[in-house]
DRENDO-1510 file (C-alpha; in Angstrom, 1 decimal, always signed):
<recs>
REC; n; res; u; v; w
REC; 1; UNK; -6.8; +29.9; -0.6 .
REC; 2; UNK; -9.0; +27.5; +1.1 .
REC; 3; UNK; -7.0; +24.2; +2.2 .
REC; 4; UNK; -9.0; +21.2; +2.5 .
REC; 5; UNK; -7.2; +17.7; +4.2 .
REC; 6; UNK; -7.3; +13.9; +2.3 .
REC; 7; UNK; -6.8; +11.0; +3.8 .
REC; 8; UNK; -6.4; +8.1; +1.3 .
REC; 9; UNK; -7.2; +4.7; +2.1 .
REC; 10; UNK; -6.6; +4.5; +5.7 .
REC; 11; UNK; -8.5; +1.1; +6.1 .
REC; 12; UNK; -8.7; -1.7; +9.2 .
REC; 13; UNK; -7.5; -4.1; +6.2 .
REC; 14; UNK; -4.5; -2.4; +5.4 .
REC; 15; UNK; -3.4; -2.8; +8.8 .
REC; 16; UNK; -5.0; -6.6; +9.6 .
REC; 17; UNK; -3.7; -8.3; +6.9 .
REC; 18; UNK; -1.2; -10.0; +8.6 .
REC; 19; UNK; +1.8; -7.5; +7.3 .
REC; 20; UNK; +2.3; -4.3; +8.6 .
REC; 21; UNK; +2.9; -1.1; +7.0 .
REC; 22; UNK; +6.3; +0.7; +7.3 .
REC; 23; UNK; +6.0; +3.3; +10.3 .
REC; 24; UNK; +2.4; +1.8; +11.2 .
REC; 25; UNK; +2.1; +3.5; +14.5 .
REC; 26; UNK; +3.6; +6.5; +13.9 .
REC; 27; UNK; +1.3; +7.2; +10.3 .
REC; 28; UNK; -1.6; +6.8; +12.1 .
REC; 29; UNK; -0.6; +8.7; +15.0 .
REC; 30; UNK; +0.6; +11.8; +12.9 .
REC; 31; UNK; -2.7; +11.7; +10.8 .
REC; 32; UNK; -4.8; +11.5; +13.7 .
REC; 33; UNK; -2.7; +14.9; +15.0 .
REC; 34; UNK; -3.5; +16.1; +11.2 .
REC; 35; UNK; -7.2; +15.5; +11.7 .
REC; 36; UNK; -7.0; +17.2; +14.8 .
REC; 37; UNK; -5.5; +20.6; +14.0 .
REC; 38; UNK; -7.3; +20.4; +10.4 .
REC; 39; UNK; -10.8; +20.1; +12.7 .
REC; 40; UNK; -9.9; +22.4; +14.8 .
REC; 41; UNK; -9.5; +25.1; +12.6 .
REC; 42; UNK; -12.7; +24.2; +10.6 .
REC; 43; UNK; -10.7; +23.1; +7.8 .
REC; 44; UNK; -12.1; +20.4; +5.3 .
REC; 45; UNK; -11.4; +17.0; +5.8 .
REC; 46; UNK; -12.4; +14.3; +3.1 .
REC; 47; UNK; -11.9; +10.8; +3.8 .
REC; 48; UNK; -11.0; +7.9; +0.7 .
REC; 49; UNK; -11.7; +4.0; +0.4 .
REC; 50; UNK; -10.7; +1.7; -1.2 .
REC; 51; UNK; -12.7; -1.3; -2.4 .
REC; 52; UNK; -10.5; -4.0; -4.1 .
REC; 53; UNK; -13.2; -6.1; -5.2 .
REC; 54; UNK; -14.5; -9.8; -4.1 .
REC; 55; UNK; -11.9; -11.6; -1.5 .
REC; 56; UNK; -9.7; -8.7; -1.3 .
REC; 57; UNK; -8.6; -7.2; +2.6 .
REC; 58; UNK; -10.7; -4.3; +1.5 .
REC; 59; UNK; -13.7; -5.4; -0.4 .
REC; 60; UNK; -16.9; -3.2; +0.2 .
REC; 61; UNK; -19.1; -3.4; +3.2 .
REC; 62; UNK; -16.6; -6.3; +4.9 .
REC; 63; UNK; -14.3; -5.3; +8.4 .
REC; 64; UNK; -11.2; -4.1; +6.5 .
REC; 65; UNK; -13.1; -1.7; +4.3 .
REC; 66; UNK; -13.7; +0.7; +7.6 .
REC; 67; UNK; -11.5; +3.5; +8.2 .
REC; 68; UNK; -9.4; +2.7; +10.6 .
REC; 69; UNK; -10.8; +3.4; +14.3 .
REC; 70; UNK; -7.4; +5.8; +15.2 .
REC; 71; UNK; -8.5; +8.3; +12.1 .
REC; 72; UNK; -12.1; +7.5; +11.8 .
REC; 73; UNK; -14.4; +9.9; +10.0 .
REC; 74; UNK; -16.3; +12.3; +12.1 .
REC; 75; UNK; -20.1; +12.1; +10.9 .
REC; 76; UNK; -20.3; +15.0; +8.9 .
REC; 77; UNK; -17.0; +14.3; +7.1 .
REC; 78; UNK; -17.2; +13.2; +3.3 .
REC; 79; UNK; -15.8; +9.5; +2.5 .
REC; 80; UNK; -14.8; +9.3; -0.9 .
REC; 81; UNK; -15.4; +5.6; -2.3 .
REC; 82; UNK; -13.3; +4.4; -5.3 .
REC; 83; UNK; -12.3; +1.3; -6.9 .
REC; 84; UNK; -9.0; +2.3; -8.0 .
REC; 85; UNK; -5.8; +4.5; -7.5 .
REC; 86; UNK; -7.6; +7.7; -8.2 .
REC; 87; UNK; -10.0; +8.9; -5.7 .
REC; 88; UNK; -10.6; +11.4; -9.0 .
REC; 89; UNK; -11.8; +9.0; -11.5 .
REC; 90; UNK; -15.5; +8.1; -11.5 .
REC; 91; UNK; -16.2; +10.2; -8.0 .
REC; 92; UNK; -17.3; +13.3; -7.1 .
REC; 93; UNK; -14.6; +14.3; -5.4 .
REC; 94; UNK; -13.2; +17.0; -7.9 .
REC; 95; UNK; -16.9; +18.6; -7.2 .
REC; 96; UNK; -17.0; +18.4; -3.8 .
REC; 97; UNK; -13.3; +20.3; -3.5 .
REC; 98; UNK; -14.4; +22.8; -5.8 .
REC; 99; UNK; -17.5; +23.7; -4.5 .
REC; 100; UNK; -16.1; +24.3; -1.0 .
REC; 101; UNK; -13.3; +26.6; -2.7 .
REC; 102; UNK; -10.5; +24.3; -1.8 .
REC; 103; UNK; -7.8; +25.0; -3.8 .
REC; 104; UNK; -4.9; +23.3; -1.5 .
REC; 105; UNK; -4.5; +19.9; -1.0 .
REC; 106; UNK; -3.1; +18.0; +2.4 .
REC; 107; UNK; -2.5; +14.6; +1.5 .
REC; 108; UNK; -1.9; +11.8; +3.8 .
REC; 109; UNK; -2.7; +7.8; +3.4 .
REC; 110; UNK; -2.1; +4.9; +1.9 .
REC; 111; UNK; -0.2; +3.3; -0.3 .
REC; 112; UNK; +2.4; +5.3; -1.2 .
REC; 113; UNK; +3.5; +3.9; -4.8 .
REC; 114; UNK; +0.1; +3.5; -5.8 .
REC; 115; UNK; -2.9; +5.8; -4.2 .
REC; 116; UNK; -1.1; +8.3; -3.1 .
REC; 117; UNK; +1.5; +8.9; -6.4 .
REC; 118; UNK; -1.8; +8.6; -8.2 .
REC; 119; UNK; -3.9; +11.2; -6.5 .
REC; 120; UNK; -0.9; +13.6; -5.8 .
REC; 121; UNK; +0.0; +13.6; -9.4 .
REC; 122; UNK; -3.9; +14.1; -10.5 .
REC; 123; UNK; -4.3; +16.5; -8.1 .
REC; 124; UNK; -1.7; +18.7; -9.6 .
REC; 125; UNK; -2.8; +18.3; -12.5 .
REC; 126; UNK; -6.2; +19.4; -12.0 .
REC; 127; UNK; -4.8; +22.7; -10.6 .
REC; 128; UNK; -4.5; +21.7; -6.6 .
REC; 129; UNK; -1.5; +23.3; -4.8 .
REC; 130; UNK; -0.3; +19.8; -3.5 .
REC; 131; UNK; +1.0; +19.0; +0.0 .
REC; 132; UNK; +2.3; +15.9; +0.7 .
REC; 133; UNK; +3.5; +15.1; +4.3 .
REC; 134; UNK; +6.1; +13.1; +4.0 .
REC; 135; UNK; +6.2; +11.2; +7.1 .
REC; 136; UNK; +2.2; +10.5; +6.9 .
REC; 137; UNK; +2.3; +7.9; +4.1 .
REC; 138; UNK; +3.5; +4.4; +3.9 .
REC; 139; UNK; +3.2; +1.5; +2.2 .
REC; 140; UNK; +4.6; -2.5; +2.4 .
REC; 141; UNK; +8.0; -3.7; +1.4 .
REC; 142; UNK; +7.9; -5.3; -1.6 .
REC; 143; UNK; +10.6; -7.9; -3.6 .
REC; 144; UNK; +12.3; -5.1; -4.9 .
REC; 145; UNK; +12.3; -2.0; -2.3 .
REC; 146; UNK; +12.0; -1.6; +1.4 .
REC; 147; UNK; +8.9; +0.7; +2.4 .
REC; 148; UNK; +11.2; +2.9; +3.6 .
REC; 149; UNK; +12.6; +3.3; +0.4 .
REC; 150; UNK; +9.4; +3.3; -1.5 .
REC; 151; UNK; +8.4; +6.1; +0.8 .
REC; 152; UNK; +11.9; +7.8; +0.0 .
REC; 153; UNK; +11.4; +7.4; -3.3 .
REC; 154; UNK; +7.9; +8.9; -3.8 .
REC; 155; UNK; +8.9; +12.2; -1.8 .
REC; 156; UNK; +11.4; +12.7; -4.3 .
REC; 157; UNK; +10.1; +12.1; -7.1 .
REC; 158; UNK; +7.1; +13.8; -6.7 .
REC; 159; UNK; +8.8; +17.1; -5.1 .
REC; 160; UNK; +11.5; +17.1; -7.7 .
REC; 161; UNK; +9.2; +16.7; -10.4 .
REC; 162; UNK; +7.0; +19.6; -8.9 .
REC; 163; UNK; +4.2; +17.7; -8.1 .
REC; 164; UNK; +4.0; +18.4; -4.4 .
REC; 165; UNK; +5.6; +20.6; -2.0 .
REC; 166; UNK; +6.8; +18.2; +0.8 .
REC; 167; UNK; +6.2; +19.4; +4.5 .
REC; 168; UNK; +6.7; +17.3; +7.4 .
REC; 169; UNK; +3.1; +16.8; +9.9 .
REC; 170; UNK; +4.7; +18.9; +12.8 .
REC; 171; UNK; +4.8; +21.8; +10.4 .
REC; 172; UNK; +1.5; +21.7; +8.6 .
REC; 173; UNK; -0.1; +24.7; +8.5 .
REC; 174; UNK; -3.7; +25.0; +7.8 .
</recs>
């Protein structure tokens, strides 16, 4: 089963907006090891962005729409543009996936409650053995929930309701 790795919405604005994400360091260091071992084995690496629109940290074509420098792109790697939570809707990405015989899903990103529920769920649901690497998301605290929690949350709720299969980035296997 061919395994290909997607990294949601790992943008310069998500990180220069003045609040930092829960675990910012470590997420990006962990998905840059992820891009590493998934290159290095010649595995399929698809990149997503966000654009939020006019004024927003990651509107199109402004600084905090780029991937962030720490898990850049490589030139020949796919970035999947979308303008909402599901890098499924309205893209090609479903194409692209199938037509490389990827079958197995790696997810790792940003923001947990929103982009990465959203394309984790999809995923499944489209018939993707789903991944989720449980310390390689994050998110922003919000009024209700710490990140941490969020985070928390999420890996349960989408393991116990068979979504994913949770594996830490230290034991991803590709």
């Amino acid at each position: 089963m061919a395994t290909g790795l997607l990294v949601i919405d790992l943008q310069r604005g998500m990180f220069e907006s003045g609040v930092s994400p829960h675990d910012e360091e470590g997420v990006l260091s962990r998905v840059a090891k992820l891009l590493e071992k998934a290159r290095s084995r010649g595995v399929a690496v698809l990149h997503v962005r966000h654009d939020g629109g006019p004024g927003d940290d990651l509107e199109r074509d402004t600084p905090g729409w780029h991937i962030h420098p720490a898990v850049a792109p490589l030139n020949d790697e796919p970035i999947i543009d979308k303008d909402r939570c599901s890098a499924f809707h309205g893209t090609d990405l479903h194409e692209r996936l199938q037509a490389r015989g990827i079958a197995r899903l790696v997810i790792a990103g940003m923001q947990t409650e929103y982009c990465i529920d959203t394309n984790c769920r999809t995923a499944h649901g489209l018939g993707y053995a789903v991944l989720l690497v449980r310390d390689a998301h994050t998110t922003f605290d919000n009024p209700a929930l710490s990140a941490e929690q969020i985070v928390a949350h999420h890996n349960l709720t989408l393991r116990n309701g068979g979504f994913v299969t949770l594996v830490d980035a230290a034991a991803v296997e590709f």
